[in-house]
Residue frames as a rotation matrix with the C-alpha (Angstrom) as fourth column:
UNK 1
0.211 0.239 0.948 -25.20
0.795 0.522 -0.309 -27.36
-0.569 0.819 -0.080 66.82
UNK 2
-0.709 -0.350 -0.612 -23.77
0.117 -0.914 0.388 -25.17
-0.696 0.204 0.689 63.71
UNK 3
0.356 0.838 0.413 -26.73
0.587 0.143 -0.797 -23.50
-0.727 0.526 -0.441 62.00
UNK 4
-0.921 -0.386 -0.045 -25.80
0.141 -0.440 0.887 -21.63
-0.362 0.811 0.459 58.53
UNK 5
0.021 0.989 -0.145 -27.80
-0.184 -0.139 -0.973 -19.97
-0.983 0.047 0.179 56.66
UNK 6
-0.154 -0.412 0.898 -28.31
0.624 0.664 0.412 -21.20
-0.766 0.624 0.155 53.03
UNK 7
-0.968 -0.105 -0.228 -27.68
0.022 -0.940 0.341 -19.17
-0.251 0.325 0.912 49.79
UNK 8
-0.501 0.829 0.248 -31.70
0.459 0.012 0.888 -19.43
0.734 0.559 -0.387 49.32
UNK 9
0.142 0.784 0.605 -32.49
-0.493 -0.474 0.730 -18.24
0.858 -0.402 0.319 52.80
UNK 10
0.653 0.720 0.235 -33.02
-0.545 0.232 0.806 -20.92
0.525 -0.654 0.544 54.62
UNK 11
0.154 -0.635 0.757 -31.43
-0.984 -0.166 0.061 -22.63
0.087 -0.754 -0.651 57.82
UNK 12
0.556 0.357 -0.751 -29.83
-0.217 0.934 0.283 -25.62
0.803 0.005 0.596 57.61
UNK 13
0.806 -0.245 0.539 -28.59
-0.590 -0.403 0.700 -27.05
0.046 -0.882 -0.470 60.41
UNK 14
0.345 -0.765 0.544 -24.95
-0.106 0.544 0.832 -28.47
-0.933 -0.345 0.106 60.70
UNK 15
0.569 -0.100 0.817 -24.43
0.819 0.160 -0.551 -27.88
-0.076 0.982 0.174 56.61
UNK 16
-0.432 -0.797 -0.422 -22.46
0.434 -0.594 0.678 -25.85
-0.791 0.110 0.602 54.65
UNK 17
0.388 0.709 -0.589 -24.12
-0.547 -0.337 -0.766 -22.93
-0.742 0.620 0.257 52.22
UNK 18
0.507 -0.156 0.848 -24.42
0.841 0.304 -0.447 -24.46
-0.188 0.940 0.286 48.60
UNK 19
0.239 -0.607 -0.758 -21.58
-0.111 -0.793 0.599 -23.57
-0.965 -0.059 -0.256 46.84
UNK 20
0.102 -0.088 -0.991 -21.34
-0.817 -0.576 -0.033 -22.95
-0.568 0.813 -0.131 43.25
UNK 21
-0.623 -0.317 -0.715 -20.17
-0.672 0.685 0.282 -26.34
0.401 0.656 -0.639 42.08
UNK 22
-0.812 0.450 0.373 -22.76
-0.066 0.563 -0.824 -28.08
-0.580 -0.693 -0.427 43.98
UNK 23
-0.891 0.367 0.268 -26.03
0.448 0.611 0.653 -29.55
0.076 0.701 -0.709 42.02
UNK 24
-0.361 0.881 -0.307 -28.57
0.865 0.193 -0.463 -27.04
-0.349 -0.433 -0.831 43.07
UNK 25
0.321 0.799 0.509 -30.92
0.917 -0.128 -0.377 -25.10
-0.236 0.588 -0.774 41.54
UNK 26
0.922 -0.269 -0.280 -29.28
-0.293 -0.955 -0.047 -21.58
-0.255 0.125 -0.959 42.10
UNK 27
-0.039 -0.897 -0.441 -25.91
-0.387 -0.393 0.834 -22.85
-0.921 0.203 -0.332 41.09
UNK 28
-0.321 0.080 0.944 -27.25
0.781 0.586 0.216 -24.19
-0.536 0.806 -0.251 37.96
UNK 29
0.433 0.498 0.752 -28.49
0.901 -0.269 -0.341 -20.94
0.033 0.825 -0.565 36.94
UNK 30
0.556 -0.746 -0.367 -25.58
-0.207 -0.552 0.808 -19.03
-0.805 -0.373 -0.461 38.20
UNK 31
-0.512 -0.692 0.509 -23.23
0.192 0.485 0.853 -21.44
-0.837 0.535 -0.115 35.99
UNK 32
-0.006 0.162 0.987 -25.74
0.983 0.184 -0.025 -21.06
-0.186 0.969 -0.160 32.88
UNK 33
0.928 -0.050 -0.369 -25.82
-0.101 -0.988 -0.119 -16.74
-0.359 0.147 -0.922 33.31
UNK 34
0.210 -0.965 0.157 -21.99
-0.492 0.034 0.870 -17.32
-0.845 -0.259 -0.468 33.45
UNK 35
-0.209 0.100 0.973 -22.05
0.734 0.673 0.088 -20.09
-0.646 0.733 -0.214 30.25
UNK 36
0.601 0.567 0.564 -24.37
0.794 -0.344 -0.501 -17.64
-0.090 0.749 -0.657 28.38
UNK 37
0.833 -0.185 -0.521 -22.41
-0.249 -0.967 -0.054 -14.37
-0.494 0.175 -0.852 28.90
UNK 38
-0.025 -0.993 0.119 -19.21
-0.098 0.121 0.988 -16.25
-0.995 0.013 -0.100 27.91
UNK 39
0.097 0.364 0.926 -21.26
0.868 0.424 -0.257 -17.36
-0.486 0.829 -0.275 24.49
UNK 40
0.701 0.555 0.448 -22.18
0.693 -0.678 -0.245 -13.68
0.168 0.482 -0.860 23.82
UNK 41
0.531 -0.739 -0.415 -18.82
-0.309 -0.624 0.718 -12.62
-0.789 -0.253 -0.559 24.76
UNK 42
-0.200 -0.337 0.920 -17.63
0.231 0.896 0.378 -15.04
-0.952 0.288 -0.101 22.05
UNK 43
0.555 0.545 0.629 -20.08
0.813 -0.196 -0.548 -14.11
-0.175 0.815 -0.552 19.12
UNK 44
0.921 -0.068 -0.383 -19.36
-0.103 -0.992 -0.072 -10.46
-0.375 0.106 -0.921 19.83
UNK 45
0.052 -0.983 -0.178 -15.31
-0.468 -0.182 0.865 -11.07
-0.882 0.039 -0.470 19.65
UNK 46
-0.341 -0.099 0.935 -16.40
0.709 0.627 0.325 -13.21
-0.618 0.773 -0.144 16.42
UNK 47
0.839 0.539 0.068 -18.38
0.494 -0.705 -0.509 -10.63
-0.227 0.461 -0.858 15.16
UNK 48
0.806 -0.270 -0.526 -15.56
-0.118 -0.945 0.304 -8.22
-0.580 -0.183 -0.794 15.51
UNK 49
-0.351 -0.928 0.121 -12.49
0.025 0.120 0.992 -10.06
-0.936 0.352 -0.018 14.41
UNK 50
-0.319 -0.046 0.947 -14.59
0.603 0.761 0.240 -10.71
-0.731 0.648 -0.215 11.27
UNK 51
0.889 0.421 -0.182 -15.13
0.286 -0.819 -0.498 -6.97
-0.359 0.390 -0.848 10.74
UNK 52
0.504 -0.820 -0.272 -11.62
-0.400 -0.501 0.768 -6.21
-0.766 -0.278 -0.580 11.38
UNK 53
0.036 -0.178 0.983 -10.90
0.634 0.765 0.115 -9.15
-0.773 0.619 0.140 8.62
UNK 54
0.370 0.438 0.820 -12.48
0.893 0.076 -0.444 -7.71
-0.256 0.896 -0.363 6.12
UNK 55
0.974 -0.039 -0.225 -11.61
-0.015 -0.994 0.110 -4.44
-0.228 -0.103 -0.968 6.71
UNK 56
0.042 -0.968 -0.249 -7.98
-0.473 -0.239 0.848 -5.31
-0.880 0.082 -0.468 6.79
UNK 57
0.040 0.069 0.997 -8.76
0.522 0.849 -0.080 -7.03
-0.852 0.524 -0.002 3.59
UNK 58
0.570 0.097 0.816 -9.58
0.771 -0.406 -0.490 -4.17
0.284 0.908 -0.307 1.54
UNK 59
0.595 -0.786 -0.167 -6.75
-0.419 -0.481 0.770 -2.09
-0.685 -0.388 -0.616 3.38
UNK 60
-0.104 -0.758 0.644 -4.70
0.133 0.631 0.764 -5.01
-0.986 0.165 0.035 1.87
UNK 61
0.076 -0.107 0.991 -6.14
0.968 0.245 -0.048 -5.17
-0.238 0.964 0.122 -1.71
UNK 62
0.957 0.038 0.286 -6.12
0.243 -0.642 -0.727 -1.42
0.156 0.766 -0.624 -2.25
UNK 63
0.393 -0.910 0.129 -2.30
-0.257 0.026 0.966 -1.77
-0.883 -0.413 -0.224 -1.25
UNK 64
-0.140 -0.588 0.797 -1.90
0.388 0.708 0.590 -3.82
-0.911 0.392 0.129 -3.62
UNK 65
0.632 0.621 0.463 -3.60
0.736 -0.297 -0.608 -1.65
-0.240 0.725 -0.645 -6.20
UNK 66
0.970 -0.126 -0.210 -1.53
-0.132 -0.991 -0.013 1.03
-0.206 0.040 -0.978 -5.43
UNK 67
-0.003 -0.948 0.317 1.62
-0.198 0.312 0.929 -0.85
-0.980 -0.060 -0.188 -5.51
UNK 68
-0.049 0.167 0.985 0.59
0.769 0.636 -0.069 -2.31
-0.638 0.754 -0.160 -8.98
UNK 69
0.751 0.405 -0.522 0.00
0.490 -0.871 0.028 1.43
-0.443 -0.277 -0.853 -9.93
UNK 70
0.708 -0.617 -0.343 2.77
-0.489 -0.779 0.392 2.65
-0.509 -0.109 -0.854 -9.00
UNK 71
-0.106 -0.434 0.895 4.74
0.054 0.896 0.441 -0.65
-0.993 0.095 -0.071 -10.58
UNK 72
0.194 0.078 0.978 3.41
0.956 0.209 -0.206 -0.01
-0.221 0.975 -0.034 -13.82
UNK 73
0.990 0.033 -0.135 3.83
-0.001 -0.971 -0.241 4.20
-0.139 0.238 -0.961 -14.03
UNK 74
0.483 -0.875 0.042 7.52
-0.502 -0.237 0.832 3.02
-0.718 -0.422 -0.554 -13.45
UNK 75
-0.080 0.054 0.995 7.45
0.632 0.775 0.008 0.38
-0.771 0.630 -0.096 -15.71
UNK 76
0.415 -0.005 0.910 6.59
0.875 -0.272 -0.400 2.91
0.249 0.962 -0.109 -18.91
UNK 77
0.918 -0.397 -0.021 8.61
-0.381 -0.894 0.238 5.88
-0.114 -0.211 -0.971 -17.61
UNK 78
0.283 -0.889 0.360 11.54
-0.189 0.316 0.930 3.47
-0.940 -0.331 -0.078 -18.05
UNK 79
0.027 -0.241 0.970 10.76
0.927 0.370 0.066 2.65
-0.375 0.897 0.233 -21.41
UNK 80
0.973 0.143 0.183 10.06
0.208 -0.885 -0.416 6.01
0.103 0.443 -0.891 -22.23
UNK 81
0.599 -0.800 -0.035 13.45
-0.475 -0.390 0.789 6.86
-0.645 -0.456 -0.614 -20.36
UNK 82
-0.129 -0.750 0.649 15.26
0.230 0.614 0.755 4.14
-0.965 0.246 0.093 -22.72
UNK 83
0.055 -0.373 0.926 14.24
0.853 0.500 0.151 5.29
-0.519 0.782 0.346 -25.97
UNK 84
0.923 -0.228 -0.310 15.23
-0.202 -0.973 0.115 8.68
-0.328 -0.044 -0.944 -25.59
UNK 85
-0.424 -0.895 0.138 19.29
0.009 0.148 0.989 7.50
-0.905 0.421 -0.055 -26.59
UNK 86
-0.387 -0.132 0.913 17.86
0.708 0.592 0.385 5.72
-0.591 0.795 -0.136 -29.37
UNK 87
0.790 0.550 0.272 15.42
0.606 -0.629 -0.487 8.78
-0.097 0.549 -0.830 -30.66
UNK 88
0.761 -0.372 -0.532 18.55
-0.071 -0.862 0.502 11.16
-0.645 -0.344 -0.682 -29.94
UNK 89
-0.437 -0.780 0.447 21.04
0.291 0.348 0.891 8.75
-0.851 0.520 0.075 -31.94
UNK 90
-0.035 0.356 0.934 18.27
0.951 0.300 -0.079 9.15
-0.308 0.885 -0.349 -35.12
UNK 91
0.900 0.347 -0.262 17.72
0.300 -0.932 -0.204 12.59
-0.315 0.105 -0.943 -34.65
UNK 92
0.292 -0.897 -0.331 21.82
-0.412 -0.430 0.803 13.11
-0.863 -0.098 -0.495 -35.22
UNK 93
-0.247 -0.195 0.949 21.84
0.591 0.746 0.307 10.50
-0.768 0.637 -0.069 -37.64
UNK 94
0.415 0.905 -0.097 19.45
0.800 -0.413 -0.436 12.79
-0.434 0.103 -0.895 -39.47
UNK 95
0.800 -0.045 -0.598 20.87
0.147 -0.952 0.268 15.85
-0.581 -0.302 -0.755 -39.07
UNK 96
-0.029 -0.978 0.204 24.00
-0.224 0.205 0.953 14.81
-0.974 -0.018 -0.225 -40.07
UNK 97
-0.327 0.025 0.945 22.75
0.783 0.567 0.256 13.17
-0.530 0.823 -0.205 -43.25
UNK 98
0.631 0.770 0.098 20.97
0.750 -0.573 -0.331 16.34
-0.199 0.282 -0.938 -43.89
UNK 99
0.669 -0.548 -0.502 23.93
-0.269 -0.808 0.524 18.52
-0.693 -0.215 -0.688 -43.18
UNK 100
-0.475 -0.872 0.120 26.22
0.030 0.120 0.992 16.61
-0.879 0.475 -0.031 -45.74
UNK 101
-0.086 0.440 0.894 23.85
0.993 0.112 0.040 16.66
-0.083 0.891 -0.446 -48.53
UNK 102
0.996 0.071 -0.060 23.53
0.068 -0.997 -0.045 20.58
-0.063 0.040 -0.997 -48.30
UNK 103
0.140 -0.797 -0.587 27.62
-0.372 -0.592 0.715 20.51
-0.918 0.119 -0.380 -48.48
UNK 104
0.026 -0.167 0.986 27.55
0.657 0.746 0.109 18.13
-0.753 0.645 0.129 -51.39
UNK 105
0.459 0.757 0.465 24.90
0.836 -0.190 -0.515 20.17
-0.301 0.625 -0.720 -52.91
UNK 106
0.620 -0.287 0.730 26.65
0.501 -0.571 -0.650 23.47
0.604 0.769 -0.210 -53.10
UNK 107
0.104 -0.905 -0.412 30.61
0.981 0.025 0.193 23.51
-0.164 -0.424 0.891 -51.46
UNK 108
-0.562 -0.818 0.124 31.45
0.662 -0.534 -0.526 26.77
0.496 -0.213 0.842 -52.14
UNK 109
0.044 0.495 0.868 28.76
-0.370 -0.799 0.474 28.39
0.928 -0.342 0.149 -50.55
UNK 110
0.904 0.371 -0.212 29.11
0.168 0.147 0.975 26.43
0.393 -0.917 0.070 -47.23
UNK 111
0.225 -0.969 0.106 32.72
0.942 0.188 -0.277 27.50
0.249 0.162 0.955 -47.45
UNK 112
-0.330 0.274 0.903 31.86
0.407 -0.822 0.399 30.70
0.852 0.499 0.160 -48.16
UNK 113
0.545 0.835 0.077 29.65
-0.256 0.078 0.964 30.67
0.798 -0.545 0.256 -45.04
UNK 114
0.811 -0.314 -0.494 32.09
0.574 0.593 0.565 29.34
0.116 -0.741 0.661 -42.82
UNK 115
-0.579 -0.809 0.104 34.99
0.756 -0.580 -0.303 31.94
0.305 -0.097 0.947 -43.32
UNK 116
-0.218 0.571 0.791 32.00
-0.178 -0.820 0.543 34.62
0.959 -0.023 0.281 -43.04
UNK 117
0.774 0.603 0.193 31.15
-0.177 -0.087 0.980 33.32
0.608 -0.793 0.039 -39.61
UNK 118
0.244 -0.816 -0.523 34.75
0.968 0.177 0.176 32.77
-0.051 -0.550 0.834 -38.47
UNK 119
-0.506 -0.858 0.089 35.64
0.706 -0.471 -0.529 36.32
0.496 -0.205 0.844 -39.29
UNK 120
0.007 0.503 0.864 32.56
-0.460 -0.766 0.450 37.87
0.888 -0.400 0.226 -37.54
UNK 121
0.833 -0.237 -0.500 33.32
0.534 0.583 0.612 35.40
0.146 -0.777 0.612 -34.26
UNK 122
-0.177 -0.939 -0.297 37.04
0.976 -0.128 -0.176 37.08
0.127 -0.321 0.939 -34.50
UNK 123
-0.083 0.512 0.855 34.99
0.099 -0.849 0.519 40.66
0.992 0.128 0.020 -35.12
UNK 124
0.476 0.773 0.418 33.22
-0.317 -0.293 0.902 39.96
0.820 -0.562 0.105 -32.09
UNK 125
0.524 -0.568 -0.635 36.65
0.836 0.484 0.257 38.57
0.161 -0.666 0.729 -29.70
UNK 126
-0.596 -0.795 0.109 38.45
0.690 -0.577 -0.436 41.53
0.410 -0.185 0.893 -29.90
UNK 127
-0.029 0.419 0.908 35.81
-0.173 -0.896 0.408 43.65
0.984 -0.145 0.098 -28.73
């Protein structure tokens, strides 16, 4: 006769030990330990992903902050950049209007002036 011993101890005789999928008491609280650790493996890996969420959440929005940021500093450095022509065109405009009204005003002195600095320019080539 084949005697076995059983996973509680005892001898049965001509049986096989109780294995795991079998309806008795120790594999019922084998299978829930096993059930329960998988639960609390579960939570935990919920727990985590839902740190990691968040976390990559405000990773994400202060991206976006910085991108917005940096989106607008460019954004008025361009205008600033574009109406530099237009200030430069008034400034000449300006000048220019300013400079003919001073020859209007009195021709023979800016004449005057102008041969005086051409012949100290030729003064100052030959040396």
């Amino acid at each position: 006769m084949d005697h076995t011993t059983s996973m509680g101890g005892g001898l049965t005789s001509g049986a096989r030990p109780n294995a795991a999928g079998s309806n008795s008491p120790n594999a019922n609280s084998v299978g829930a330990r096993v059930e329960g650790a998988a639960q609390t493996a579960h939570q935990a890996t919920d727990k985590i992903a839902d740190k990691a969420s968040a976390q990559v959440d405000r990773a994400s929005g202060a991206a976006h902050r910085a991108v917005d940021s940096a989106a607008g500093a460019a954004s008025s450095a361009a205008e600033w950049a574009s109406s530099i022509p237009q200030q430069a065109q008034q400034l000449q405009a300006q000048l220019t209007e300013a400079a003919s009204a001073s020859i209007r005003a009195r021709p023979i002195v800016t004449v005057a002036g102008a041969l005086f600095v051409g012949y100290l320019l030729g003064r100052l080539a030959r040396l």
